[in-house]
C-alpha positions as CSV (number, residue, x, y, z in Angstrom):
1,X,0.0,0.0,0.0
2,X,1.3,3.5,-0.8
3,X,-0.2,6.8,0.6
4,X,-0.5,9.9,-1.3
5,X,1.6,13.1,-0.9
6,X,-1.1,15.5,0.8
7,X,0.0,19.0,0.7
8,X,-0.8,20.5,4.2
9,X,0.3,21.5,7.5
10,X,0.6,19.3,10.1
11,X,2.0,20.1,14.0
12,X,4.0,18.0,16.2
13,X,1.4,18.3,18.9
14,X,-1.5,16.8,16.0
15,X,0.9,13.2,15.7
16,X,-0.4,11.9,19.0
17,X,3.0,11.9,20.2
18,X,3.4,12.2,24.6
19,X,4.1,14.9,26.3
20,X,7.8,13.6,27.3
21,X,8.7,13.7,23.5
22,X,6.6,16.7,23.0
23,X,8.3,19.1,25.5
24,X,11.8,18.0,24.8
25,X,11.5,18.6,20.8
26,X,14.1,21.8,20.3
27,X,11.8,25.1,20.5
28,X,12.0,25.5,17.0
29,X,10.3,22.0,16.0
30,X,6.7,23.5,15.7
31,X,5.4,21.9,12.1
32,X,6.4,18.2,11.2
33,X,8.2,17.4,7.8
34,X,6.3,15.4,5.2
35,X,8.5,12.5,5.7
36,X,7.3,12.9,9.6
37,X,3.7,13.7,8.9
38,X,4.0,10.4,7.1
39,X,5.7,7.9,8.4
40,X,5.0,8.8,12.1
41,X,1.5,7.6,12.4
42,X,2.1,4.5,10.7
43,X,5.1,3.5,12.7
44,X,2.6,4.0,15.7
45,X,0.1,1.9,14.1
46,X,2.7,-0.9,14.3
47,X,3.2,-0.7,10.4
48,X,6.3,-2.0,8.3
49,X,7.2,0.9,6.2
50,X,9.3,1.5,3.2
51,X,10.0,5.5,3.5
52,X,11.6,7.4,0.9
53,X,12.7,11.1,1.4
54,X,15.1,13.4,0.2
55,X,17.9,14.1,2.0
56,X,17.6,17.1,4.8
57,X,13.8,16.3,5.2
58,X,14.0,14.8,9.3
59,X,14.1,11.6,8.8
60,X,15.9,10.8,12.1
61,X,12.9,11.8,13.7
62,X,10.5,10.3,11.0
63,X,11.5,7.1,13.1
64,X,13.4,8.0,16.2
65,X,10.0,9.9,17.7
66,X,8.2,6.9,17.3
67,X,10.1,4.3,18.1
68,X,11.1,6.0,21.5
69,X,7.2,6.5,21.6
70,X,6.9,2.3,21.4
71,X,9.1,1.8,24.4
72,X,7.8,5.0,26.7
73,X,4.5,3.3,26.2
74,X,6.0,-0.2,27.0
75,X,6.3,0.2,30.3
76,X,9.1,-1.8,30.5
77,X,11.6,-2.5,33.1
78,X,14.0,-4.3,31.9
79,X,17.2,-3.3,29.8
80,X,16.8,-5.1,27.5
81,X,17.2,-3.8,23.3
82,X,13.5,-3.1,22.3
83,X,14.8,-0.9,19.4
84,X,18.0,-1.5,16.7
85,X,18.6,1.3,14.8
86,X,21.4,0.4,11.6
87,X,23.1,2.8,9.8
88,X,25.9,3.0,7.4
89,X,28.8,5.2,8.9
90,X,30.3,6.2,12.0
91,X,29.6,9.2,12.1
92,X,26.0,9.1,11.1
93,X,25.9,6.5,14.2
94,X,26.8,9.6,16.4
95,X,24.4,11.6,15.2
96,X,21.5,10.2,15.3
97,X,22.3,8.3,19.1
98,X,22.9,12.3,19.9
99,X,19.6,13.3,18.2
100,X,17.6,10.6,20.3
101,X,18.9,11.1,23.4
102,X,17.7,15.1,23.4
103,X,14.3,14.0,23.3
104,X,13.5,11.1,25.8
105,X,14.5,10.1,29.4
106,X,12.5,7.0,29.6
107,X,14.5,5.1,26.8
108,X,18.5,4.6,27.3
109,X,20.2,5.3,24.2
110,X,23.5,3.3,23.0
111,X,25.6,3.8,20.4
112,X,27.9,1.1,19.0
113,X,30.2,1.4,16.1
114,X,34.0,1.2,15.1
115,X,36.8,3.4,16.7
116,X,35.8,3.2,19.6
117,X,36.9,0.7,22.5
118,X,35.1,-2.2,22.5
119,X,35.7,-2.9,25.8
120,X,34.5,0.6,27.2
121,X,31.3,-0.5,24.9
122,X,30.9,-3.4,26.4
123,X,30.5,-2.1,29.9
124,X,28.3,0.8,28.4
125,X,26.3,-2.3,27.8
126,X,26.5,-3.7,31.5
127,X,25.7,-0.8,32.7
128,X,22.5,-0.1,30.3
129,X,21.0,-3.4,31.4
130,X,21.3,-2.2,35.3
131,X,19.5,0.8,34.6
132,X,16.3,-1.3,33.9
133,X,15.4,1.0,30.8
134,X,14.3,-0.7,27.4
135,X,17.2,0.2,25.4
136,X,17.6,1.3,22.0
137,X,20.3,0.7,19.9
138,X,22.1,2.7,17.0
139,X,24.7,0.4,15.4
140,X,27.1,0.3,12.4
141,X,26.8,-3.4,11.4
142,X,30.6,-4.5,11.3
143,X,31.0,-3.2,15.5
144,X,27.6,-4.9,16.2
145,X,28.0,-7.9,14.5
146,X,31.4,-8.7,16.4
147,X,29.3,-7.9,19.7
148,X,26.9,-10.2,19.0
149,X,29.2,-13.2,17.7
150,X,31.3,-12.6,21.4
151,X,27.2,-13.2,23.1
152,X,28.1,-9.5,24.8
153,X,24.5,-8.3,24.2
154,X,21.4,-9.8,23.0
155,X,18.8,-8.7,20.1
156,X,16.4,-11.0,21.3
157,X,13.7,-9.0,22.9
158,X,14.1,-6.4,19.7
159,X,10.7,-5.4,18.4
160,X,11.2,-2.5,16.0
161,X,14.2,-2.7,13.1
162,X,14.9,0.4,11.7
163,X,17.6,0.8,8.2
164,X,18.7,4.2,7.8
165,X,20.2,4.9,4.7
166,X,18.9,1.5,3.8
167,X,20.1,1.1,-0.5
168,X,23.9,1.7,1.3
169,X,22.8,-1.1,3.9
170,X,21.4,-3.4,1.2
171,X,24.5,-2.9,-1.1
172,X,27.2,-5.6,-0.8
173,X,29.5,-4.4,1.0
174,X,26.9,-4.3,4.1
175,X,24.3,-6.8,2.9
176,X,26.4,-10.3,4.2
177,X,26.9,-8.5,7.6
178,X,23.2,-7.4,7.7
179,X,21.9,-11.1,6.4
180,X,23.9,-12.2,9.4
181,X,22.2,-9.4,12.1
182,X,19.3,-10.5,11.2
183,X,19.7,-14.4,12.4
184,X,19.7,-12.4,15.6
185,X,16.5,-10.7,15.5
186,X,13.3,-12.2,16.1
187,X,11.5,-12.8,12.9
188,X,7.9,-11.0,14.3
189,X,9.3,-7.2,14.5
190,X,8.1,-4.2,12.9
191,X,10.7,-3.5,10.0
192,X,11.0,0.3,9.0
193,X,13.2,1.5,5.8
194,X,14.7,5.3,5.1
195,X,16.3,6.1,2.5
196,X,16.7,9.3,-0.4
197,X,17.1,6.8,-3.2
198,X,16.6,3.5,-4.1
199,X,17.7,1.5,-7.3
200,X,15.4,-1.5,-8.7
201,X,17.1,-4.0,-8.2
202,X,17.8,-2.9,-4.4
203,X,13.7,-2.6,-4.0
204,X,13.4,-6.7,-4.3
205,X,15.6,-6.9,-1.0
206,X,13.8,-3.8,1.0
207,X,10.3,-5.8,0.1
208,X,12.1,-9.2,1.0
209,X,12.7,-7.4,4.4
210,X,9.3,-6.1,5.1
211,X,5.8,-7.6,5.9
212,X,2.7,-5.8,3.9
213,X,4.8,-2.4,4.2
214,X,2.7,0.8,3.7
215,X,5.0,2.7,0.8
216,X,5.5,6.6,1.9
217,X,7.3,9.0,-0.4
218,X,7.8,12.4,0.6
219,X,9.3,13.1,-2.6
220,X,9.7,11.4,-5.9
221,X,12.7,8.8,-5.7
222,X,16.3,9.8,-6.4
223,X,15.1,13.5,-6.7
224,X,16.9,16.5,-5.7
225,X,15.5,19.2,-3.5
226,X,14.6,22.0,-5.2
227,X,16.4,24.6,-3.0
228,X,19.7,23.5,-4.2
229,X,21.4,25.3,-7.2
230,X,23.4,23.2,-9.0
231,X,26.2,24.4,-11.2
232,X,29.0,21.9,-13.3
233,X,31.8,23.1,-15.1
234,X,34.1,21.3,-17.6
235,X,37.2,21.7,-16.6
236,X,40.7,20.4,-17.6
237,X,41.6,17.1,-15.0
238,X,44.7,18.4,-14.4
239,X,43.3,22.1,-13.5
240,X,40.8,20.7,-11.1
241,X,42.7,21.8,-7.9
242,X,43.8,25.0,-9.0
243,X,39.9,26.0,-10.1
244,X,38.7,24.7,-6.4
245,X,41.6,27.0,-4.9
246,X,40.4,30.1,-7.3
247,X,36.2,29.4,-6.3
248,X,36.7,29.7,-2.5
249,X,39.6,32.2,-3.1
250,X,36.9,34.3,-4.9
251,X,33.4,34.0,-2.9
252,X,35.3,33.4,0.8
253,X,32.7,31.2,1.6
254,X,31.9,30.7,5.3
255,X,32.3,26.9,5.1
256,X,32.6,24.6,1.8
257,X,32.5,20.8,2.0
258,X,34.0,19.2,-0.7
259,X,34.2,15.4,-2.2
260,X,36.9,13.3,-3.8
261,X,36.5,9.9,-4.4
262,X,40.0,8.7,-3.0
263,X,41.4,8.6,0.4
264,X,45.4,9.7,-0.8
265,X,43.7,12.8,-3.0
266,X,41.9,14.0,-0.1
267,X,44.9,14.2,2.3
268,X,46.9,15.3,-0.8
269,X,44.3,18.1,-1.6
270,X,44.1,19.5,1.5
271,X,47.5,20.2,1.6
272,X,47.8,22.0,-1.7
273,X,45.4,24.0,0.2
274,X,46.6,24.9,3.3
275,X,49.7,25.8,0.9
276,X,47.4,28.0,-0.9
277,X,46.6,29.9,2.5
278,X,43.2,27.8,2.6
279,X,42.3,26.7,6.3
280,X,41.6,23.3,5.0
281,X,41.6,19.4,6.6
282,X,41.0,15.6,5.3
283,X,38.8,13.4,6.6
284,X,37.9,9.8,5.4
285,X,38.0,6.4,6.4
286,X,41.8,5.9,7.6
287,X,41.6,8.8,10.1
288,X,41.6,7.6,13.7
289,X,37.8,7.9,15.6
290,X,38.7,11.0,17.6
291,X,40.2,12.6,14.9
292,X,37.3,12.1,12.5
293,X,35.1,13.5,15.4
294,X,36.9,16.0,16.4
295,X,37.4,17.4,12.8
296,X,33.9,17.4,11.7
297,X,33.2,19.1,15.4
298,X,35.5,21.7,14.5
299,X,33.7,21.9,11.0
300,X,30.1,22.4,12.0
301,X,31.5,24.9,14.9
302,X,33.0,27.4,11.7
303,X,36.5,26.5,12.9
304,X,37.4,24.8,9.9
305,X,36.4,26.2,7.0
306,X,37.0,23.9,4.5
307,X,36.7,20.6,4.9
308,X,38.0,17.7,2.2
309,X,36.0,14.2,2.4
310,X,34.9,11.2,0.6
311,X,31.7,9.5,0.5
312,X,32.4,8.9,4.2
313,X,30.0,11.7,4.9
314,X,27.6,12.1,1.9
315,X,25.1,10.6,3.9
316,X,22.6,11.8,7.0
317,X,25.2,13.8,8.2
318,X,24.3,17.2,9.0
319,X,26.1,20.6,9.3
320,X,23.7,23.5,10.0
321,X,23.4,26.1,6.7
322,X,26.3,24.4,5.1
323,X,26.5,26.8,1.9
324,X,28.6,25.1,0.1
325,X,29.3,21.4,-1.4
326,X,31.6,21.2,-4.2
327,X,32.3,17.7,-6.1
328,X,36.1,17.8,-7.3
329,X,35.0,14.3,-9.0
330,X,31.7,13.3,-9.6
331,X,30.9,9.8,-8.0
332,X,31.3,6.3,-9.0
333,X,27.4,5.7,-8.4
334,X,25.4,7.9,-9.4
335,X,22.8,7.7,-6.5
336,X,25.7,8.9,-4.1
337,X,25.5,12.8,-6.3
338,X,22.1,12.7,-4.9
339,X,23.8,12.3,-1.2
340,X,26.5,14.1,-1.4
341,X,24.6,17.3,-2.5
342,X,22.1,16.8,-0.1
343,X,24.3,17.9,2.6
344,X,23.6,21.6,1.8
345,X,20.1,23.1,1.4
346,X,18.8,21.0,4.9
347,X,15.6,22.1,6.9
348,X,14.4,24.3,3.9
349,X,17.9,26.6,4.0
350,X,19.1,27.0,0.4
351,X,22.0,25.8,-1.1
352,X,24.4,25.6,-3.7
353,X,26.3,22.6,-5.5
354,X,29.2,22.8,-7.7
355,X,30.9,20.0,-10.2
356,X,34.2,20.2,-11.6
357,X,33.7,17.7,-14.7
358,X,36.5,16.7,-17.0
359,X,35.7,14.6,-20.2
360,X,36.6,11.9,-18.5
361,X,34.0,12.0,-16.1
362,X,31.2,11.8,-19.5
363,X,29.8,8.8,-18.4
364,X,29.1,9.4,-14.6
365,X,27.5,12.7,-16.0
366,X,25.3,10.7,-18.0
367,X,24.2,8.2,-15.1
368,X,23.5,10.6,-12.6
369,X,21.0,12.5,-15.2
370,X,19.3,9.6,-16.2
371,X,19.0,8.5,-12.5
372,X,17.6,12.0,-11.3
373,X,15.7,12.7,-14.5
374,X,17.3,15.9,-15.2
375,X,19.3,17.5,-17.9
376,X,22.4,19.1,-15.9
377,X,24.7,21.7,-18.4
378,X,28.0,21.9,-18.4
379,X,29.4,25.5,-17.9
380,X,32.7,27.3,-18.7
381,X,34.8,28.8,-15.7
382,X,36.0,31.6,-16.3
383,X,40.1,31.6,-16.4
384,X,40.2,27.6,-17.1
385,X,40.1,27.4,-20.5
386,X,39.5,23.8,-21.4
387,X,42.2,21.8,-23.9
388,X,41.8,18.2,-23.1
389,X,39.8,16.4,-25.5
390,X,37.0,14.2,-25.1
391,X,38.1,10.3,-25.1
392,X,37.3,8.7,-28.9
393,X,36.7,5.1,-27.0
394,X,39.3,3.8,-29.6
395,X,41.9,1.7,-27.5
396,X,44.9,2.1,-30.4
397,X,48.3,1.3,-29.8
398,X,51.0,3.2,-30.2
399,X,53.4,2.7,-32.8
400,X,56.5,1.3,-31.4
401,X,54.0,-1.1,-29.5
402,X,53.2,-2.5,-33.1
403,X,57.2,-2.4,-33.8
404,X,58.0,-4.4,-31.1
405,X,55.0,-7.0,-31.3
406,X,56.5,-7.4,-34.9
407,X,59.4,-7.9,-33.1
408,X,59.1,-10.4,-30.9
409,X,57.6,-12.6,-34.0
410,X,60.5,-12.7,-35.6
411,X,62.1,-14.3,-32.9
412,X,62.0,-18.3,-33.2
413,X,63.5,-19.3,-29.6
414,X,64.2,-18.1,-26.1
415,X,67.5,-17.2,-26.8
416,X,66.1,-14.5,-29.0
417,X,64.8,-12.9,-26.4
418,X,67.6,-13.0,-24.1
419,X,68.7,-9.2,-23.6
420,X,72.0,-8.1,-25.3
421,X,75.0,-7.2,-23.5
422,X,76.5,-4.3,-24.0
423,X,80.3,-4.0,-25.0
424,X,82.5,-3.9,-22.2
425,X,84.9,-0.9,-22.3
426,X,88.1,-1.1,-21.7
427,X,88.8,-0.3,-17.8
428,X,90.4,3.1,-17.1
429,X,93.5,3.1,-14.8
């Protein structure tokens, strides 16, 4: 079953939500999202939903609101996990724990992911089950997947399974680990899905997942929100650096996040500029936990202007009226553009994208408009005039690679292709 989009206003206070949730919702929280206006009441109806929403739209609280709703309601006193929460990244792990525990005192919230001590987790977890709360848990599935196989928590009681992010979850380099959660789980649960995009082939395993799910879409699938401004320039792939350096040089924007695809280019760019005189860090995958958090604190606190990542943080993170995202290379998958630019223009702030796009980037181009239905131009920068030319797709070889394959046919046995030795000179005295 889907529901329509109805365009109208809906409160907080109209989602039957208690008052415990109600009067710790930030000031400013008045009138709920679509996703929220949505998704909340059938999550409370004890629905399995498949949610989609663009990126920016509250979907932490789509499903956090509820779900700590669920165990308020439970009256439980035991510690024991009620809720599982599953999301791709670190750092996304952080934030939503952080989001959840602002707005409930009934529920303990516990956060488990890499790079941080397991052990110092694991009595986290003791202590958890001593408060005699129902506990929810947000997870990256590598760090809870080790703490289930060592039996130092149990998913047994879990009633509510929420995927954030869920196409990243569902891809393959999460799905074995997830198949493998879910031998923990009981089978009879309430199974929610989030996610900004989808692919087809990905739906067949969210529906595998669910029981009769009610279908909500806040927005049309893989779309981009329409307060973000999108501009891509073609630009040689060797000037790429130097036309990032001469944007921020020009506007001085207050913050700027920008994405490269590979771990060495973003430590490497951000020192060409901090050479440059551009307050600039890194900040992917191989950093150590602390130093990841402590840099993206530094970020969303204007400290750090610039920051340099890869598709580490492209999704569910958020950074308050971040101005700025600028792709240095457009992304291997063309659903991850529709991440990465949602990190600006969140909450109904506007926004502005930028692509630097070489020829060599033609394909990419081409998925990412087909995927978000959109024809996106290519623009001139000023002062990067463009010589590279666009690849022919003709694999030729070069001449002296056809003079030496001739060569080696003439030869008729291994001593031919011994190597010759040069002449010995006579030894100066």
């Amino acid at each position: 079953m889907q529901l329509p989009l109805l365009a109208h206003i809906m409160k907080f206070s109209d989602l039957n939500l208690c008052a415990e949730i109600l009067s710790k919702l930030p000031s400013k929280l008045i009138v709920a999202t679509d996703i929220q206006r949505l998704a909340i009441p059938q999550i409370l109806a004890g629905k399995d939903l498949l949610a989609l929403a663009q990126t920016g739209s509250g979907k932490t609280y789509a499903f956090g609101l509820p779900l700590l709703q669920s165990n308020i309601n439970g009256n439980s006193d035991s510690g024991e996990v009620k809720a599982l929460v599953l999301v791709p990244t670190r750092e996304l792990a952080l934030q939503v724990g952080e989001a959840l525990e602002s707005v409930s005192d009934s529920t303990g919230i516990i956060v488990l992911c890499g790079g941080v001590d397991k052990e110092e987790q694991v009595k986290t977890l003791q202590q958890a089950r001593l408060q005699l709360k129902p506990q929810l848990v947000v997870a990256t599935p590598g760090r809870l997947l080790d703490l289930l196989r060592e039996q130092q928590l149990s998913l047994e009681s879990v009633k509510q399974l929420v995927l954030d992010e869920a196409d990243r979850l569902m891809e393959m380099g999460f799905w074995p680990d997830l198949e493998r959660i879910l031998e923990f789980i009981p089978s009879k649960r309430q199974t929610m899905l989030f996610s900004a995009t989808l692919a087809p082939e990905l739906n067949e395993k969210a529906l595998g997942l669910l029981r009769a799910p009610v279908k909500v879409e806040a927005h049309a699938a893989n779309s981009v929100v329409t307060d973000i401004s999108e501009s891509l320039y073609l630009v040689n792939k060797g000037d790429k650096a130097r036309a990032l350096i001469a944007l921020i040089q020009k506007n001085q924007w207050s913050q700027v996040l920008v994405f490269i695809n590979a771990k060495d280019d973003a430590d490497k760019l951000a020192k060409r500029l901090v050479k440059a005189g551009i307050n600039a860090a890194a900040l992917h995958g191989d950093k150590e936990q602390l130093d990841r958090q402590q840099t993206l604190a530094d970020f969303k606190a204007l400290k750090l202007p610039v920051l340099v990542t890869t598709d580490l943080l492209s999704r569910g993170i958020h950074v308050d009226a971040l101005p700025v995202v600028i792709n240095l290379d457009l992304p291997n998958s063309a659903p991850v553009y529709v991440h990465r630019i949602g990190r600006t223009a969140r909450a109904g702030d506007k926004g502005l994208a930028i692509s630097l796009v070489c020829h060599g980037e033609a394909d990419s181009l081409k998925a990412i408009q087909q995927l978000t239905e959109r024809e996106l131009k290519l623009e001139a920068l000023e002062g990067f005039e463009v010589t590279d030319k666009p690849s022919s797709g003709d694999s030729k070889r070069a001449p002296r690679d056809k003079k030496a394959n001739r060569r080696s046919q003439s030869k008729r046995s291994a001593k031919d292709f011994a190597p010759k030795q040069a002449a010995k000179k006579p030894r100066r005295t």
